[in-house]
C-alpha positions as CSV (number, residue, x, y, z in Angstrom):
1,X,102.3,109.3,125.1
2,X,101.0,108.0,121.8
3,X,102.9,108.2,118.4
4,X,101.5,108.2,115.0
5,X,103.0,107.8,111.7
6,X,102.1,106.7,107.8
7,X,103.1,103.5,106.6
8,X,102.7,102.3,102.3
9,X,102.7,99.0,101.2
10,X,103.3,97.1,98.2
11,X,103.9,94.0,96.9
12,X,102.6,90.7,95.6
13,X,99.9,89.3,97.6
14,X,99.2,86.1,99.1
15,X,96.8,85.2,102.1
16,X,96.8,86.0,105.7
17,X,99.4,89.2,104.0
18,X,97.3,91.7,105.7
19,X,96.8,89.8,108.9
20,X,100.2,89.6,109.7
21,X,101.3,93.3,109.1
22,X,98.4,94.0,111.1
23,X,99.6,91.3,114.0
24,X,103.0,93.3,114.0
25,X,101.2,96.2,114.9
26,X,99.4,94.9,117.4
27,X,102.6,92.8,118.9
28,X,104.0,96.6,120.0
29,X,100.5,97.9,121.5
30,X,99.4,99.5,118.2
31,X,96.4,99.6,116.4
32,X,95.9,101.2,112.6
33,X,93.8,104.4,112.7
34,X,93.0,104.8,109.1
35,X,93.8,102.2,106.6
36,X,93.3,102.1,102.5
37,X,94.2,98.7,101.1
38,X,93.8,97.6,97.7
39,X,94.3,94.5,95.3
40,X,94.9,94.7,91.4
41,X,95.5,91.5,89.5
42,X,97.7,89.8,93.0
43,X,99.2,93.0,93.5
44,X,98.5,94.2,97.1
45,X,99.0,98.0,97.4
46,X,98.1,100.0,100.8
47,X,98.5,103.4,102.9
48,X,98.2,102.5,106.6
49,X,98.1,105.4,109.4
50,X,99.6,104.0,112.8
51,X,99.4,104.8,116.3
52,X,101.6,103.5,118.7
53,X,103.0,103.6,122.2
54,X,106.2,106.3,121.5
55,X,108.6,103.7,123.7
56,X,107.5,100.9,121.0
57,X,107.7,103.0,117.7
58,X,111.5,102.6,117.1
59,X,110.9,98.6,117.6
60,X,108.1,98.2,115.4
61,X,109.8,100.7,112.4
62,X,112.3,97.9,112.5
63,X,110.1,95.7,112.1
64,X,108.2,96.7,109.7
65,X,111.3,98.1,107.7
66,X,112.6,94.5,107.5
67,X,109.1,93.0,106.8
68,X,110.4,91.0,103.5
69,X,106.6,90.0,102.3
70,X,106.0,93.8,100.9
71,X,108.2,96.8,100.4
72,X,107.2,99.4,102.8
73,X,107.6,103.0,103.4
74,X,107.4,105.0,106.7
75,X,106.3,108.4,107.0
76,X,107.1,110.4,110.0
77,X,103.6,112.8,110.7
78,X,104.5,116.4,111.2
79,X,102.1,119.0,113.0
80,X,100.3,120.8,110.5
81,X,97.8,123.6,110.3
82,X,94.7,122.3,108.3
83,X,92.8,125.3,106.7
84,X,88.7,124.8,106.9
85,X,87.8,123.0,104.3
86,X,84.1,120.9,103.4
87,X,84.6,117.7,101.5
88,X,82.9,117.3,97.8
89,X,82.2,114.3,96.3
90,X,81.3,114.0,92.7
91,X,81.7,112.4,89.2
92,X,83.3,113.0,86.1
93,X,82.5,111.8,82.5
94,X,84.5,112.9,79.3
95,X,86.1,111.5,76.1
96,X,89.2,109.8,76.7
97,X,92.1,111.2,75.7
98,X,95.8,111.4,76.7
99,X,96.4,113.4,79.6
100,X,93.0,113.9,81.1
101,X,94.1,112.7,84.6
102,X,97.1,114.9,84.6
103,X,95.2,117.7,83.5
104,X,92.1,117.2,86.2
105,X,94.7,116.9,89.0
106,X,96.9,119.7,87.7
107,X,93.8,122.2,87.8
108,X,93.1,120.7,91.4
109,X,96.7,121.0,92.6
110,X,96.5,124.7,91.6
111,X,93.6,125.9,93.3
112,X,94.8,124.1,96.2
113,X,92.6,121.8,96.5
114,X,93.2,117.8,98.4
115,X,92.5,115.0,96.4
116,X,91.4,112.5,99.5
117,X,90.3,109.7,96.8
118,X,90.1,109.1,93.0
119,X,89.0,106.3,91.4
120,X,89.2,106.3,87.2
121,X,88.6,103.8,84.8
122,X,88.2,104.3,80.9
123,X,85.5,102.0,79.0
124,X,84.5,101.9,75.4
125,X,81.0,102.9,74.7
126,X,79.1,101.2,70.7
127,X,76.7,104.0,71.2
128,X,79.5,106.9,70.9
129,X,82.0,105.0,68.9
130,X,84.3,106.6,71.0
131,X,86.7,105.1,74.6
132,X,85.3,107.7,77.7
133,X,86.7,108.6,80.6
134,X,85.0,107.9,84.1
135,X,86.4,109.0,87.7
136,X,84.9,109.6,91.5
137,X,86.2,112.2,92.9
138,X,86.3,113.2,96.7
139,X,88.1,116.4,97.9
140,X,89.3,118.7,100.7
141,X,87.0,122.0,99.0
142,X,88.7,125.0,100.6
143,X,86.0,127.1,102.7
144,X,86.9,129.9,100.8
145,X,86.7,128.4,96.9
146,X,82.9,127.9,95.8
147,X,81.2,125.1,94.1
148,X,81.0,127.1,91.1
149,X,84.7,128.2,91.2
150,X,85.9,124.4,91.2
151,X,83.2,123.5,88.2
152,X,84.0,126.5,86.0
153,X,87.9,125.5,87.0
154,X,87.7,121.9,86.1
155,X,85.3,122.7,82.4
156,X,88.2,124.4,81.6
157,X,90.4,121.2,81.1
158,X,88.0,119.8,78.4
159,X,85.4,120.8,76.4
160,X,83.6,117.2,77.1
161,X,83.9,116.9,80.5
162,X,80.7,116.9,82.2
163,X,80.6,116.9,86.0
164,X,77.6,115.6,88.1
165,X,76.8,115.3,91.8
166,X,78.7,118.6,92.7
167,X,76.7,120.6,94.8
């Protein structure tokens, strides 16, 4: 029987980083499912799912638990019951201001909606005089909230946010 389990990394990078977390894995019979790895200015940051053989998982949390090159963080999975959901993708554009991203992913968090990826970034535009806001979104949409429900929802956090590529 196979286990799986979450691992998150993060630390400063350097080469052949990846490769060796990854031969760790693979020293113990397992092999990364799903993996999300990022670098910011030699930062190396990462969410890793892990399946595993279950008589090699306590060896290789061990492992990876003493792996001095990055701090990392095991997650146990748990069984749980996934309601039917459709996944949106879709942009956002606004005027920056303080606390936009707090107040997108409050408005998501209480409709209950999954943030599976965001990406923001904030540039200043001549033309407007003005810094904006940019971010790609891509959610978990509950089945049983509309399109329409999660626009009028998000409009509500600014009056300059305009959303595109919902549909």
């Amino acid at each position: 029987m196979n286990i799986q389990f979450t691992i998150t990394i993060a630390g400063q990078d350097h080469p052949q980083l990846v490769n060796q977390l990854a031969a760790i894995t693979h020293s113990y019979g397992g092999k990364w499912l799903i993996s999300k790895i990022s670098r910011l200015e030699h930062q190396l940051v990462g969410i890793i799912k892990i399946e595993i053989p279950d008589n090699e998982v306590v060896q290789l949390k061990e492992e990876l638990r003493h792996f001095s090159a990055l701090d990392v963080r095991i997650i146990d999975s748990k069984a749980v019951e996934h309601p039917s959901f459709v996944k949106v993708r879709f942009t956002i554009e606004s005027k920056d201001r303080l606390g936009i991203v707090r107040d997108i992913t409050g408005k998501l968090d209480e409709m209950g909606i999954e943030v599976l990826q965001m990406e923001n970034h904030r540039l200043a535009v001549p033309e407007v005089g003005e810094m904006m806001f940019f971010a790609e979104l891509t959610l978990n949409l509950p089945t049983e909230i509309s399109f329409n429900q999660l626009e009028e929802s998000l409009l509500l956090v600014d009056d300059n946010l305009r959303i595109d590529g919902l549909a």
